[in-house]
C-alpha positions as a Markdown table, in Angstrom:
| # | Residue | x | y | z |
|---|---|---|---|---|
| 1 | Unk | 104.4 | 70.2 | 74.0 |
| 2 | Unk | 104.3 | 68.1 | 77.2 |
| 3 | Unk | 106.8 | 65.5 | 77.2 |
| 4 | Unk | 109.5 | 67.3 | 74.6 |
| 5 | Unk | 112.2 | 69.5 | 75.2 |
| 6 | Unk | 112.0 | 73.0 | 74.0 |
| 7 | Unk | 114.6 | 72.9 | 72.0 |
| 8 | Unk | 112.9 | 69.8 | 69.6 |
| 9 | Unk | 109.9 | 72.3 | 69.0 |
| 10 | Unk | 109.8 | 74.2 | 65.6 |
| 11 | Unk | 109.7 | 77.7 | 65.5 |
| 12 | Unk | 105.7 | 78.1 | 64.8 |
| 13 | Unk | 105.1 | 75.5 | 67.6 |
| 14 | Unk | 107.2 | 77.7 | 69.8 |
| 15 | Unk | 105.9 | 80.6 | 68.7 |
| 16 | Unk | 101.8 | 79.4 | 69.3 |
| 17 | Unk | 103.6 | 78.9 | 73.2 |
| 18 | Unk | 104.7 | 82.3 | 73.4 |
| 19 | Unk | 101.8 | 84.3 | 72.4 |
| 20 | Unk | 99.3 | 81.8 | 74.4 |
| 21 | Unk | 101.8 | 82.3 | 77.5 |
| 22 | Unk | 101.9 | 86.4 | 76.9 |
| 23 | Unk | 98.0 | 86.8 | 75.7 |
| 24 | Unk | 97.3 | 84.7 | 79.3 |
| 25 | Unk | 98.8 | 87.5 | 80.8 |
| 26 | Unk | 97.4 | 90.8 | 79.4 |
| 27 | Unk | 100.3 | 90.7 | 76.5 |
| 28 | Unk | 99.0 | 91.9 | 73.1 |
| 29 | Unk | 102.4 | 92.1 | 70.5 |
| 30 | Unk | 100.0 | 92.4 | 67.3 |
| 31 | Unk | 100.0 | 96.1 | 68.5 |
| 32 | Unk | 103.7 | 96.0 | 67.5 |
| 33 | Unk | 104.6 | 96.6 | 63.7 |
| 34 | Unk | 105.8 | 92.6 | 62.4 |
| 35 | Unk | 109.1 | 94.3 | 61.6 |
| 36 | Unk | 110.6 | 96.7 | 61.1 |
| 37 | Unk | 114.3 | 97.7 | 62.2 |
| 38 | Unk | 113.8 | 101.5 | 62.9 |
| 39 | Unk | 111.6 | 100.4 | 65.6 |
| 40 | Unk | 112.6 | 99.5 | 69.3 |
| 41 | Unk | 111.0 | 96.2 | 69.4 |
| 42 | Unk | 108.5 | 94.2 | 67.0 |
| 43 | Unk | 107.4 | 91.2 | 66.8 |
| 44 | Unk | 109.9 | 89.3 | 64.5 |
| 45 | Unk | 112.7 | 90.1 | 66.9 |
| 46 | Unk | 110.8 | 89.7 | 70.5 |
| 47 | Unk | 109.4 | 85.8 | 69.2 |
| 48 | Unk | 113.2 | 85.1 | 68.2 |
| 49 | Unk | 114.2 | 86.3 | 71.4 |
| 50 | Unk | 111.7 | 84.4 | 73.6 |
| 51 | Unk | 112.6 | 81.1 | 71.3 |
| 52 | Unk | 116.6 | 81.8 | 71.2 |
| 53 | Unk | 115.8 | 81.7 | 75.5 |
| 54 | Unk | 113.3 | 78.8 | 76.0 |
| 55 | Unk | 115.8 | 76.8 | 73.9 |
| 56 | Unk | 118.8 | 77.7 | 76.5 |
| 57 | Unk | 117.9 | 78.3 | 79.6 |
| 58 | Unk | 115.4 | 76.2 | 80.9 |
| 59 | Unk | 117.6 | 73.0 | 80.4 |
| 60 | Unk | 120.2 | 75.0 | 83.1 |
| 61 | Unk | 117.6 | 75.7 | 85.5 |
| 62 | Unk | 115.6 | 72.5 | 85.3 |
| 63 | Unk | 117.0 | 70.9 | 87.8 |
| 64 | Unk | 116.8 | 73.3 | 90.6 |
| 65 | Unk | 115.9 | 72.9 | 93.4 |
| 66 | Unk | 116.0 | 75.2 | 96.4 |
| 67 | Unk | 117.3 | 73.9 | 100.2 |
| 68 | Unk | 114.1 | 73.7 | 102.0 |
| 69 | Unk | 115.7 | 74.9 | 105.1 |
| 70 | Unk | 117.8 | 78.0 | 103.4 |
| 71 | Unk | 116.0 | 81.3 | 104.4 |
| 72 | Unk | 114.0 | 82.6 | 101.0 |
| 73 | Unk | 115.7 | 86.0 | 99.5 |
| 74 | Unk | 114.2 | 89.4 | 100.7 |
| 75 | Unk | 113.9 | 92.1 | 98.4 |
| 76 | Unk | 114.0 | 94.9 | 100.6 |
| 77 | Unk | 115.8 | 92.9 | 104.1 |
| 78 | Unk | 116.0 | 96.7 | 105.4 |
| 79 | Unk | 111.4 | 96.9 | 106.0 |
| 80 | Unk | 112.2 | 93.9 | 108.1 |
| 81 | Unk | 111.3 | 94.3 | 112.1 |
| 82 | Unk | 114.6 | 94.6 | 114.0 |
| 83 | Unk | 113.5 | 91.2 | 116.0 |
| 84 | Unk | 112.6 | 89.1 | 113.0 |
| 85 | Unk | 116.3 | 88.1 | 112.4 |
| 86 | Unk | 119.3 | 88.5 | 114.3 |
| 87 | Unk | 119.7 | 89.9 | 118.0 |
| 88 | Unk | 121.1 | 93.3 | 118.0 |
């Protein structure tokens, strides 16, 4: 997969990345029914999902990159110590 874009993969090959990616993390989807449409997710329609996003997205966020010197997002800016930023 190294050296092509997602969006030149097939479905299967696609798929193989998915499950590899989600079994490396603790992700089992065989424990969801193949598919079925009276259920809230299965496994047709999550694969289809993850492919329908690493087709889009990752060409839009490729090139990135992040200003070294801009201060890094804080969840919860409130936990801060009241010295840590601005006087006050």
């Amino acid at each position: 997969m190294y050296g092509r874009a997602m969006d030149e993969l097939t479905d299967a090959e696609l798929d193989a990345y998915v499950l590899t990616r989600l079994k490396a993390v603790g992700v089992d989807l065989s424990v969801l029914p193949e598919d079925d449409p009276d259920a809230p997710a299965d496994r047709t329609r999550i694969l289809e999902s993850a492919r329908r996003f690493l087709r889009s997205t990752p060409p839009a966020i490729l090139g990135f990159e992040p200003d070294v010197q801009e201060v890094a997002p804080i969840m919860y800016p409130a936990a801060l110590p009241r010295h840590a930023g601005a006087e006050g």
